[in-house]
C-alpha positions, 0 to 999 in steps of 0.5 A: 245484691251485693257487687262482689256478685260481678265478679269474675271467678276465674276458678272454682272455690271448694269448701271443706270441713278442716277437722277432717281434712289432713292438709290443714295441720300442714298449712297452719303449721308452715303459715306465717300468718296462722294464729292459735285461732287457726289451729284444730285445737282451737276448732275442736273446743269450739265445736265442742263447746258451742256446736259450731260447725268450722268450714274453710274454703280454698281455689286449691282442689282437693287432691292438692295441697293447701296454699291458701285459705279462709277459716270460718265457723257457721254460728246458727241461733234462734236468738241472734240469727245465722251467720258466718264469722271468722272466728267466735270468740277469737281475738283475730283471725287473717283470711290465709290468702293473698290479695288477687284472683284466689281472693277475688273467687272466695269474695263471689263465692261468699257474697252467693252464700250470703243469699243462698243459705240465707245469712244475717251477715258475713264477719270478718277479724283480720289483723288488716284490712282486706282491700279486695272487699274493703269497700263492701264492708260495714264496721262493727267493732274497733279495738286496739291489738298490742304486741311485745316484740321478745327478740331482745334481751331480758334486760333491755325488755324490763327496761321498756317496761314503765317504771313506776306502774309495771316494774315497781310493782313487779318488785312489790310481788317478789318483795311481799314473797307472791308464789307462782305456779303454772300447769294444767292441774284440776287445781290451778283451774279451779283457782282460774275458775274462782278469780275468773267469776269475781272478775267477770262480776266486777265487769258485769259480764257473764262467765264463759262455761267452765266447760270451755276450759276443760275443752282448752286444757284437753285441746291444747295439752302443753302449749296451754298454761295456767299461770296463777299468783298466791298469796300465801295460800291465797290465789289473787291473780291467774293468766291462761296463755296458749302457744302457737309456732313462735307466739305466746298467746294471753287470752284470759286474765283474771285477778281479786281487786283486794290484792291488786296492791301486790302486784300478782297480775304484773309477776304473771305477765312478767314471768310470761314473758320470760318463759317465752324468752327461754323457750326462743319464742318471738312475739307475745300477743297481749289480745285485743282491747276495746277502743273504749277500754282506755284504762287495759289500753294503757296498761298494755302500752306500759309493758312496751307493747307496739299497738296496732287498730284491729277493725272487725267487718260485715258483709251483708246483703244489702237487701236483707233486713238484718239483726244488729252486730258487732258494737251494736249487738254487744250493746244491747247484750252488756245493759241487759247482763249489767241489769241482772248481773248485781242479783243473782248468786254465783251458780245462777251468774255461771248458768247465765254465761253457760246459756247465753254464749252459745248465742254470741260467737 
């Protein structure tokens, strides 16, 4: 068994279900490290798109309020096994804990779950390390989390941007009369829709369910955006971004590779950012990039992004033969849809990401 077994819990860890738990709107809320990923809204989307089941745990009993906890969902599949991770589909997520006593209870409570429900693995996605279980934990994915600091002005915050790639081609879009439109209408997402399809297929990646938007936009009202770039009547590029506290999320990107040269995707992150501007907001959050991906790495860096290493992390029994994760699962994953990927027809490529998502949180 795993050494965390040894350690000393000097007090009880509850666990709760936090959509039924009043406290946790309250604590995410006032939380400085909380993200949208924390939030009800991102939970009940989950939930309702791929059945998991979000469970926290807390030292705090439950007839107290929250000082601090740890988020995760319970992802059970006949295909890629069952586990706990924090949290699918999400590009981080902090343990909302300090390091000390309240941790070192959850780490014990964890490394007995492990074996008493019989989990493939335990998966973490802070935005640090956690030192109290650092060295029981295997590496299995490294990305790169980039961040804009808004807390200066506008001019000083074009100014950052690179020259030639971001704001030339800003200029270019505002030259060539590239219109904007942003919302949550049933037409804005079927031009989300559309450009997300062609892209996931220049990619060679399965499209989400086009139910886990609709659960987004319902979920999260106004503080979702779908931000879509025309030319003329034509949608080439389009951008969801999503609110939480003072940070504007960018979760989803899209855009037709014939009209890249307009510079649609530049306008939409630029007008991003100055709506976050005049809604005070302190941080946008460009999500993580995959260390490999050098290419969206160094279109992030261009816009004065401060970038960051984000590592994801397993706990396992050391005993227990376990299926493959992290690198090595989307590995094996992403040459199976690049091989079936070419053939097969749009209704066919959305059933696939529709039947096979469920799997992969």
């Amino acid at each position: 068994m795993l050494h965390l077994t040894s350690i000393a819990r000097p007090r009880p860890v509850y666990r709760f279900n936090p959509l039924e738990d009043a406290r946790w709107n309250r604590f995410v809320s006032n939380h400085p490290r909380s993200s949208v990923f924390h939030s009800s809204a991102w939970l009940e989307a989950l939930r309702h798109t791929y059945g998991y089941k979000p469970v926290a745990f807390t030292t705090c009993p439950p007839d107290s309020e929250l000082r601090g906890a740890a988020l995760f969902c319970m992802v059970d599949s006949w295909l890629t096994g069952k586990r706990l991770v924090s949290l699918p589909f999400s590009d981080h997520c902090d343990l909302l804990m300090d390091e000390g006593p309240d941790l070192g209870a959850l780490c014990a409570e964890l490394s007995e779950d492990l074996e008493r429900q019989k989990l493939q693995y335990i998966e973490f996605r802070p935005t640090c390390p956690v030192w109290a279980i650092e060295s029981e934990l295997k590496h299995c994915g490294a990305y790169c989390l980039h961040r804009i600091d808004l807390q200066q002005s506008i001019a000083a915050l074009f100014k950052s941007l690179h020259k030639d790639s971001i704001q030339r081609k800003i200029r270019r879009a505002e030259r060539e009369g590239i219109r904007y439109e942003e919302g949550r209408s049933k037409a804005l997402l079927e031009s989300f829709s559309h450009l997300w399809v062609k892209t996931r297929r220049r990619h060679f990646a399965p499209p989400q369910p086009a139910s886990w938007f609709r659960q987004l936009i319902e979920r999260f009202g106004n503080a979702l955006k779908i931000r879509v770039a025309f030319k003329g009547q034509q949608p080439i590029a389009a951008i969801l971004t999503i609110q939480h506290q003072d940070v504007l999320m960018y979760k989803y990107g899209c855009s037709d590779a014939g009209f890249h040269r307009y510079g649609g995707v530049h306008l939409l992150f630029w007008r991003s950012i100055l709506d976050a501007k005049q809604d005070g907001l302190r941080v946008f959050d460009l999500g993580r990039t995959a260390v490999s991906n050098e290419g969206l790495i160094t279109f992030k860096d261009r816009w004065g992004a401060t970038r960051a290493n984000l590592y994801y992390s397993t706990l396992s029994n050391v005993n227990a033969v376990t299926r493959e994760t992290g690198a090595e699962k989307a590995n094996w994953r992403d040459q199976l849809v690049k091989r079936i990927t070419p053939f097969l027809p749009d209704p066919a490529f959305r059933a696939v990401g529709s039947l096979l998502y469920r799997h992969f949180g």
